[in-house]
C-alpha positions as CSV (number, residue, x, y, z in Angstrom):
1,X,7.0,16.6,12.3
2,X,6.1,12.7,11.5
3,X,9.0,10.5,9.9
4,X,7.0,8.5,7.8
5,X,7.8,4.9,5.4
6,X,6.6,4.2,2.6
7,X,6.7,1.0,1.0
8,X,6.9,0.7,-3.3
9,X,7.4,4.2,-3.4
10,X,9.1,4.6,-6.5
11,X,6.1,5.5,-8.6
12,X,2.5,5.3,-9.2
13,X,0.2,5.1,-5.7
14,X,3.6,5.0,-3.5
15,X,4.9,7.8,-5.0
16,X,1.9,9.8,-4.5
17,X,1.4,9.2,-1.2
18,X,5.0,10.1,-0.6
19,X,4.7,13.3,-2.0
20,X,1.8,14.3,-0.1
21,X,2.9,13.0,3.3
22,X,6.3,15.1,2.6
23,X,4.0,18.2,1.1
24,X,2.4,17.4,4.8
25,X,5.5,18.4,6.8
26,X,6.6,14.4,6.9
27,X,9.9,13.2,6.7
28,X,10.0,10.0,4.3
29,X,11.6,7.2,3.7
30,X,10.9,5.9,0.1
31,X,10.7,2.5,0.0
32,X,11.5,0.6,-3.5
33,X,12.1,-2.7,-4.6
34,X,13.7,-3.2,-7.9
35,X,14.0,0.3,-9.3
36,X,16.2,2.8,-7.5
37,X,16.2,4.9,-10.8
38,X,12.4,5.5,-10.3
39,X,13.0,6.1,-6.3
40,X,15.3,8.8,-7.1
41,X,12.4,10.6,-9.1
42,X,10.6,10.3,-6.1
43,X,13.0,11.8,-4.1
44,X,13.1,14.3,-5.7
45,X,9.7,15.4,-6.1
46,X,9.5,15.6,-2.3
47,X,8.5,19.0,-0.4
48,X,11.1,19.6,2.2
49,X,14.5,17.9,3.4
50,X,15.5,15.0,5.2
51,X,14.2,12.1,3.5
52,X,15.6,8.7,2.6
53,X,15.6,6.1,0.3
54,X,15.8,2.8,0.8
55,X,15.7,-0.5,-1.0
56,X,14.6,-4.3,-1.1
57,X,12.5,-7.1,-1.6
58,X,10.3,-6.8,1.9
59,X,9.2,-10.3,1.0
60,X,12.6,-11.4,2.5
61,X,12.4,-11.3,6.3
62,X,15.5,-10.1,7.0
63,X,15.6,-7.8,4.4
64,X,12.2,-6.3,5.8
65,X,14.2,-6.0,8.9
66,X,16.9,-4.2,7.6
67,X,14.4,-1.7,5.6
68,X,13.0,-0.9,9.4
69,X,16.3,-0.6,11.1
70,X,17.6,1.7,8.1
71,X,15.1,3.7,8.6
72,X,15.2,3.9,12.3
73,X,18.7,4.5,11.7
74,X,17.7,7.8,9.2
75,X,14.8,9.4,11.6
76,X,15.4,7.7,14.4
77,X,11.6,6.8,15.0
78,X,9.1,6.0,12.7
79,X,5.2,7.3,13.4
80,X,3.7,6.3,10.3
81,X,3.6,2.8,8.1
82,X,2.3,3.2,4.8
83,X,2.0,-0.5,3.0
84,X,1.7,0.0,-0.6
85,X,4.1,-2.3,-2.2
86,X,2.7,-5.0,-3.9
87,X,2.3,-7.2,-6.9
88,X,-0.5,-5.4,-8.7
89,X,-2.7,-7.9,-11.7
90,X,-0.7,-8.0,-15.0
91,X,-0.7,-9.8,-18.0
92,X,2.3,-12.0,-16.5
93,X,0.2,-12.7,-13.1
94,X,-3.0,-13.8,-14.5
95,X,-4.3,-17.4,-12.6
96,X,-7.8,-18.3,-14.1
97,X,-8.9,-21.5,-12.6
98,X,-9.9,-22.7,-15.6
99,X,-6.8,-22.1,-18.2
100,X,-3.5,-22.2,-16.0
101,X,-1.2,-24.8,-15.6
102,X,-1.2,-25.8,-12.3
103,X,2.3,-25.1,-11.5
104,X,1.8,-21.4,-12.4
105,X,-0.9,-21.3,-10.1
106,X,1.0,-22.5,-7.3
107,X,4.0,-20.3,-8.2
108,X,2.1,-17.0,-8.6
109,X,-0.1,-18.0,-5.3
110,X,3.2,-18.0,-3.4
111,X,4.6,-15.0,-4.8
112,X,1.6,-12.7,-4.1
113,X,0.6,-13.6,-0.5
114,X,4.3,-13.1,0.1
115,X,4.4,-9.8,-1.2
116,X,0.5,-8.4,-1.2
117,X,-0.1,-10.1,2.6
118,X,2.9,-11.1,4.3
119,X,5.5,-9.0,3.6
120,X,3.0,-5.9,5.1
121,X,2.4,-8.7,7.9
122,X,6.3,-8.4,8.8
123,X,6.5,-4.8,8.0
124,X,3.5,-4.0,10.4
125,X,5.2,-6.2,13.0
126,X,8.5,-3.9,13.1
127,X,7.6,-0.8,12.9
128,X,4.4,-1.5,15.8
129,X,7.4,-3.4,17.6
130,X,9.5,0.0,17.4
131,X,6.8,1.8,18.4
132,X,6.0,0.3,20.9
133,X,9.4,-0.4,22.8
134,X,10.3,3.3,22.1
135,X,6.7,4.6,24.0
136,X,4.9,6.3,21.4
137,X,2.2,5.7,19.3
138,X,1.6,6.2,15.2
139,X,-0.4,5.1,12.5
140,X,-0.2,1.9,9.9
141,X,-1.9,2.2,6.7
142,X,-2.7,-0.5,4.2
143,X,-3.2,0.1,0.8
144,X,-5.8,-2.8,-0.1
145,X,-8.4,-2.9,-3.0
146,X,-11.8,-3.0,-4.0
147,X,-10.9,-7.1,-5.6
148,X,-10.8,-7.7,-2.3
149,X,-14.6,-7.8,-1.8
150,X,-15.6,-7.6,-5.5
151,X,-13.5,-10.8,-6.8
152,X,-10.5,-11.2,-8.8
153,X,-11.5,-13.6,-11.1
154,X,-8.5,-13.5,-13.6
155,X,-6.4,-13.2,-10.7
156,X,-7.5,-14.3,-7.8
157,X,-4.2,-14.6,-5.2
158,X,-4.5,-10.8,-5.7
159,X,-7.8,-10.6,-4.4
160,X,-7.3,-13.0,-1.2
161,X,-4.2,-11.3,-0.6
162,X,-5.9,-8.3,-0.2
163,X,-9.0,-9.3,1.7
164,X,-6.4,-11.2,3.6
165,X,-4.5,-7.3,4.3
166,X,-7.6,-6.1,5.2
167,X,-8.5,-8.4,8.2
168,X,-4.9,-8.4,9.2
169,X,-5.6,-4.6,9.3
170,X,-8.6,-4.6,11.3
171,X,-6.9,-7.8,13.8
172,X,-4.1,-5.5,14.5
173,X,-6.4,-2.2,15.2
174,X,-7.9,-4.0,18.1
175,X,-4.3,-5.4,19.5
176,X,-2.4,-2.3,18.8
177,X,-5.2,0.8,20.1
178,X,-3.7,0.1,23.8
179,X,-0.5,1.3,22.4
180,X,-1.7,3.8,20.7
181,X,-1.2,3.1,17.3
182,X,-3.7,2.8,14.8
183,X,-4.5,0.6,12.0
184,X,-6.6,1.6,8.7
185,X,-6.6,0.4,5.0
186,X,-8.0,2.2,1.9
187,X,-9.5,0.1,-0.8
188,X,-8.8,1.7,-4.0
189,X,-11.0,0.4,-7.4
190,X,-8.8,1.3,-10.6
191,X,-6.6,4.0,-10.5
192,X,-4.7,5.5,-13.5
193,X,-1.5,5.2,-12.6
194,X,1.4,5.5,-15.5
195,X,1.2,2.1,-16.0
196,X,-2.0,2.0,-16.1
197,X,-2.4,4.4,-19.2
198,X,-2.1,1.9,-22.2
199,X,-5.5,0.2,-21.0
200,X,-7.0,2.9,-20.3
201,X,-6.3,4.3,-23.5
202,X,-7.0,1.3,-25.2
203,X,-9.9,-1.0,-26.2
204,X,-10.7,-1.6,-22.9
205,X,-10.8,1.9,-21.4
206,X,-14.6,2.9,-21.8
207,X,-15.6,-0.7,-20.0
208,X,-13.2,0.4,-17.2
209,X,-13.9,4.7,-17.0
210,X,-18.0,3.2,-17.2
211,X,-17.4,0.8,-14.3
212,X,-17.8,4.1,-12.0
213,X,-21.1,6.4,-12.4
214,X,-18.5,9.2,-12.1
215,X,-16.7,7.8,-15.9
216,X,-13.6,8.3,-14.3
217,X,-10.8,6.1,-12.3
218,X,-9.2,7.4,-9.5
219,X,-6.4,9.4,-9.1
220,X,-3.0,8.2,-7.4
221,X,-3.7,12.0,-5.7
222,X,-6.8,10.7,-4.6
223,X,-5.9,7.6,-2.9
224,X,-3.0,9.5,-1.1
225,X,-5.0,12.2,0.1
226,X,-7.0,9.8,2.3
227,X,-3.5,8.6,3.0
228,X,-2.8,11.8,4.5
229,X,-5.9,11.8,6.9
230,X,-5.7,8.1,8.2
231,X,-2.1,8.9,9.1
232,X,-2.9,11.8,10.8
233,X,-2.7,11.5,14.8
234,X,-6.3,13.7,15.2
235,X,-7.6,10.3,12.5
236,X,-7.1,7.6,15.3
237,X,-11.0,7.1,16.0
238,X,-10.5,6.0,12.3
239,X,-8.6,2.9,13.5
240,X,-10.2,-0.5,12.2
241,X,-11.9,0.9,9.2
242,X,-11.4,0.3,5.9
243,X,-12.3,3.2,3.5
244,X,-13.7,2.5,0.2
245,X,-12.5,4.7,-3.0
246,X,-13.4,3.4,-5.8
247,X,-16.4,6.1,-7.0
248,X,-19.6,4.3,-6.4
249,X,-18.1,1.3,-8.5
250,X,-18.8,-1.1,-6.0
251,X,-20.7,-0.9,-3.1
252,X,-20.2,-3.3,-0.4
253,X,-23.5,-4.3,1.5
């Protein structure tokens, strides 16, 4: 059995990879970071016992800490990362160059590469820290995105942050392999997530279903089924790549 956390669990892409690592065998711990309501319904879609939930704003050190040591606490190791949580593009983060007041750009810089790029920084320093002082190895898995070699034009901390998640990703598969632990990200395109549903259903959703030769978006299922294998200990020759699933939307050269 792997004792797995996962980070902005509480619905959408977190909560879909939850429920497959615990559908898996995994013990989880179901990261959130505002809405405990939503965590619970997480919890309790989970296959099997055991799990946990915890909360917090990992963009906080110490609170990042605490999340680790919590969980530690709960399964007493921890052999898989998973970090989702991020600040995803919304209406209220949007930074064009060329229309935002300075000041909002600064202030919603900040806030996404703490969340989107350092926050999994931290997070993949404690748990690989754990690992490592308790002599086994495990897997990290970054949930990145397709922005992050496409461009974000509308939002554009988003997409560094990502690319920035990505490199981390690959940086740390090369430092951590001796220990045994392996590093991968996905890079989803758009997924049609709950929240997701009003724009897809909307004026907009052709543009977006027609971006992909498939007409489709991804599944949250989809993204956490490559999840699964990345995480998987016979998925360590995977370490350093980054796994495009975005249906033929964009096709990196």
């Amino acid at each position: 059995m792997q004792h797995s956390l996962v980070t902005g669990a509480s619905r959408g892409i977190g909560r879909a990879i939850a429920i497959a690592l615990s559908e898996r065998g995994d013990r989880v711990a179901v990261h959130y970071g505002r809405d405990r309501d939503a965590a619970a319904e997480t919890l309790a879609a989970l296959a099997g016992e055991g799990h946990v939930v915890i909360g917090g704003d990992l963009s906080d050190r110490d609170t990042a800490r605490d999340v680790v040591e919590e969980t530690l606490a709960a399964f007493g190791r921890i052999d898989v990362l998973v970090n989702n949580a991020a600040i995803a593009p919304a209406p209220d983060t949007s930074h064009p160059i060329d229309t935002v007041p300075f000041g909002d750009w600064d202030r919603i810089w900040q806030r996404m590469l703490d969340v989107d790029l350092r926050a999994p920084a931290n997070m993949s320093f404690l748990v690989a820290r754990a690992m490592i002082e308790r002599g086994h190895g495990g897997a990290i898995v970054n949930v990145g995105s397709r922005g992050a070699f496409r461009g974000e034009p509308e939002f554009p901390a988003y997409g560094a942050a990502k690319a920035g998640l990505h490199a981390m990703g690959q940086s740390l598969a090369v430092a951590l392999g001796p220990h045994g632990i392996s590093v991968t990200s996905v890079a989803p395109g758009f997924v049609g997530t709950d929240r997701q549903q009003d724009k897809l259903g909307g004026a907009e959703g052709d543009g977006i279903r027609d971006q992909s030769p498939f007409g489709r978006v991804a599944t949250p299922a989809e993204v956490a089924d490559a999840v699964v294998y990345l995480s998987a200990p016979n998925a360590q020759w995977a370490s350093g790549a980054i796994l495009d699933l975005n249906g033929a939307s964009h096709l990196r050269t």
